[in-house]
SEGUSE-293941 format. One record per residue: residue in one letter; chain; x, y, z of N, C-alpha, C, O in turn. Coordinates in steps of 0.001 Angstrom, whole numbers. Example, Ala and Ser with C-alpha at 12.3 -4.5 7.8 and 13.67 -1.06 7.14 Angstrom:
% residues 2
  resn  chain      nxx      nyy      nzz     caxx     cayy     cazz      cxx      cyy      czz      oxx      oyy      ozz
     A      A    13190    -5690     7800    12300    -4500     7800    13200    -3300     7800    14236    -3319     8465
     S      A    12850    -2250     7080    13670    -1060     7140    12900       30     7870    13409     1138     8039
***
This chain:
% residues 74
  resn  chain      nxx      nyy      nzz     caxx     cayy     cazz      cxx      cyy      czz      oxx      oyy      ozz
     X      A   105990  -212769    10056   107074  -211810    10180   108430  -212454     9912   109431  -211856     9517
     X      A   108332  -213659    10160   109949  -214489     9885   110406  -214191     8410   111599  -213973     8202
     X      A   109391  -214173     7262   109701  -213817     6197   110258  -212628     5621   110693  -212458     4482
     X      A   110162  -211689     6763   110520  -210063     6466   111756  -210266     7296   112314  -209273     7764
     X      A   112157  -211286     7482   113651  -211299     8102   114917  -211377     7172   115036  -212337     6410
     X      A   116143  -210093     7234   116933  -210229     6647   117356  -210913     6097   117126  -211015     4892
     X      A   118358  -211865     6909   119237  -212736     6526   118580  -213999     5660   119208  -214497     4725
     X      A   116982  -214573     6137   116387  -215092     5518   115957  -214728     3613   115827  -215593     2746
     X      A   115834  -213376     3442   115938  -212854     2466   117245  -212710     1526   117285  -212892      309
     X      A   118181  -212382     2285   119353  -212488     1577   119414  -214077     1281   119518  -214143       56
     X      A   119398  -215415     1817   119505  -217118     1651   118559  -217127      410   118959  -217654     -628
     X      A   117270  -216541      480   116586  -217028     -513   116953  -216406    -2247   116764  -216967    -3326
     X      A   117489  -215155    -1956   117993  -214511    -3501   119466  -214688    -3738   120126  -214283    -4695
     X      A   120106  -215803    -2018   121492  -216515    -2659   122496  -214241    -2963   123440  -214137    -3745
     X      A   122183  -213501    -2516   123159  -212651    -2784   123839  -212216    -1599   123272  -212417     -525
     X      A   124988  -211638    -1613   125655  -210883     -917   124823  -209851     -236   123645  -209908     -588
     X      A   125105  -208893      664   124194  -208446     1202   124564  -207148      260   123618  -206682     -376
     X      A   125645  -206618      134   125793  -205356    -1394   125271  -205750    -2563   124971  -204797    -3283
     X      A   125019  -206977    -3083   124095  -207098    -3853   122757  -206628    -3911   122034  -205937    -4630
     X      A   122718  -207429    -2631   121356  -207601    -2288   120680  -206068    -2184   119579  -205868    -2696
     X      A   121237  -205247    -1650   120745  -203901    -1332   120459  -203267    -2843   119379  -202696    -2996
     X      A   121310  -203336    -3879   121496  -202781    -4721   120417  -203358    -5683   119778  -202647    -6458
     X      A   120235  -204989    -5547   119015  -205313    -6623   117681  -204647    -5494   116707  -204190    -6093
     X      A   117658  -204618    -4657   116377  -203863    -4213   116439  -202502    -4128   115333  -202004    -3923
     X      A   117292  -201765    -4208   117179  -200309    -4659   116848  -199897    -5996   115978  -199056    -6218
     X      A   117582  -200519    -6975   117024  -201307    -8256   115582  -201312    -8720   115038  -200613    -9575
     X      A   115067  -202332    -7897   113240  -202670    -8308   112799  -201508    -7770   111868  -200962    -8361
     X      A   113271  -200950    -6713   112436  -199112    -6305   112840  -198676    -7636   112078  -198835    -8590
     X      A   113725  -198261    -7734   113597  -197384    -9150   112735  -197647   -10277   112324  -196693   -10938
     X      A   112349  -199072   -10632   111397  -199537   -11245   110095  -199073   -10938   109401  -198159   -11384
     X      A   109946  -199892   -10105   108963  -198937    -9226   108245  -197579    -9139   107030  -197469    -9302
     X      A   109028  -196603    -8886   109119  -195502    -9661   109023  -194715   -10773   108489  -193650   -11082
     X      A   109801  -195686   -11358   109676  -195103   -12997   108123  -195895   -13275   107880  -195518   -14421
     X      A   107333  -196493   -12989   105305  -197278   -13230   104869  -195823   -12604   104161  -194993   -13173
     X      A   105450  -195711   -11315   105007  -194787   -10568   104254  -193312   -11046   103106  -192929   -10817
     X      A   105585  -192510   -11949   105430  -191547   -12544   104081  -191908   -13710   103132  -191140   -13868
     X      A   104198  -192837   -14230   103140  -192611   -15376   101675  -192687   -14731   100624  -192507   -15345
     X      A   101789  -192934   -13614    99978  -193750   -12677   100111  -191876   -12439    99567  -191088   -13211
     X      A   100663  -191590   -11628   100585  -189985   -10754   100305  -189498   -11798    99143  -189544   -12204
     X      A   101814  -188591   -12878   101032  -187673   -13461   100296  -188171   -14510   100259  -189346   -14875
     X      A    99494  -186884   -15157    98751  -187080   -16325    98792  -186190   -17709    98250  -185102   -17510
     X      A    99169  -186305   -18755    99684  -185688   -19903    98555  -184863   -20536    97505  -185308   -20999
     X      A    98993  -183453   -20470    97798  -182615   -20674    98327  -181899   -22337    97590  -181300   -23120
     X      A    99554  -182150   -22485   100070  -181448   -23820   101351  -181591   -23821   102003  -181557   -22777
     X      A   101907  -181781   -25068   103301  -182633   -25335   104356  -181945   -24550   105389  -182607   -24645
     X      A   104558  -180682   -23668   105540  -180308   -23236   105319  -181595   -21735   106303  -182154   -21250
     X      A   104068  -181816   -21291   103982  -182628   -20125   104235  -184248   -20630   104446  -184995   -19674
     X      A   104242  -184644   -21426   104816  -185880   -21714   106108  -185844   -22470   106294  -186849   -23156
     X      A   106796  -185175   -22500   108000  -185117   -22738   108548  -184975   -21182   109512  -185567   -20698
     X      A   107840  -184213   -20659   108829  -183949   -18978   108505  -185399   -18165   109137  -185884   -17227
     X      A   107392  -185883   -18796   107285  -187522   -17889   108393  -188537   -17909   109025  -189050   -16985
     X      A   108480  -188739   -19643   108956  -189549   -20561   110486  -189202   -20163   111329  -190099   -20156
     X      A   110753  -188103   -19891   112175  -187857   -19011   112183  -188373   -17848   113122  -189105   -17533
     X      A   111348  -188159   -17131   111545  -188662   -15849   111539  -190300   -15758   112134  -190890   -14856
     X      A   110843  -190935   -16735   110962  -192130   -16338   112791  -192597   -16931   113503  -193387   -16312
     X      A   113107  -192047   -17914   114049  -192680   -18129   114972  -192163   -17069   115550  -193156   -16627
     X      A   115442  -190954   -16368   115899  -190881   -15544   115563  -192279   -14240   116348  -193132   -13827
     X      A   114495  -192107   -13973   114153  -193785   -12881   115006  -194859   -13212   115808  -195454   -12493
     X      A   114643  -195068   -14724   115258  -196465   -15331   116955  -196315   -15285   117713  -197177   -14841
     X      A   117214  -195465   -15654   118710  -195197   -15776   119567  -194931   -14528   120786  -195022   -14390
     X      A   118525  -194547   -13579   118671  -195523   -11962   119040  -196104   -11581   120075  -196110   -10915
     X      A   117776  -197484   -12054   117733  -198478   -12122   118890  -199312   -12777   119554  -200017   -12016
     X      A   119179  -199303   -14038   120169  -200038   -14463   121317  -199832   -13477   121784  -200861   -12990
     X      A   121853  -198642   -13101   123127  -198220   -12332   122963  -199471   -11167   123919  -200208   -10924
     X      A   121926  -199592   -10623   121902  -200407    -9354   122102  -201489    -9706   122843  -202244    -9077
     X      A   121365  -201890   -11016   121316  -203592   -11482   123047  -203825   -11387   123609  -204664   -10682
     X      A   123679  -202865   -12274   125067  -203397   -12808   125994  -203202   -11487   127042  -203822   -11306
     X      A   125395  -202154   -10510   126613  -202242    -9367   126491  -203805    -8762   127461  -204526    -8528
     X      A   124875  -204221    -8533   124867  -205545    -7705   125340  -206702    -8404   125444  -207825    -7910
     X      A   125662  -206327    -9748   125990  -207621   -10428   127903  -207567   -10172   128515  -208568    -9799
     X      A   128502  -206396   -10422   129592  -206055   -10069   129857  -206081    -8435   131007  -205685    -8249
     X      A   129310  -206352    -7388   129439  -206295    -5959   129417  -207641    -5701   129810  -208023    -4599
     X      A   128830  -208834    -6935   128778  -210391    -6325   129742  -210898    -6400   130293  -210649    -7473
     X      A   130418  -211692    -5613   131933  -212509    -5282   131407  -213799    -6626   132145  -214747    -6894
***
């Protein structure tokens, strides 16, 4: 359990803790966007077009978080 300890987590990825939140809100969105393609399943091009949206919505998430935590590091 010591390893699921905050502050220990923040020492080891060396970030700020607004970083830090933001690169792990980040990998959820990643996350997410694998997510969508495992769940649904493409039955005819209107359903993989509505996927293929959704993931880039995830990713485009994602980047937002990457660039705030990179913009939040001293």
């Amino acid at each position: 359990m010591r390893v699921l300890e905050f502050h220990r987590v923040k020492e080891w990825f060396a970030l700020p803790t607004a970083s830090l939140i933001s690169f792990l809100l980040g990998l959820g969105c990643v996350l997410a966007a694998i997510a969508v393609g495992i769940i649904y399943s493409v039955q005819n091009l209107a359903d993989f077009q509505a996927i293929q949206l959704w993931r880039i919505e995830w990713l485009l998430g994602a980047l937002a978080a990457f660039v705030a935590g990179i913009l939040l590091k001293r």
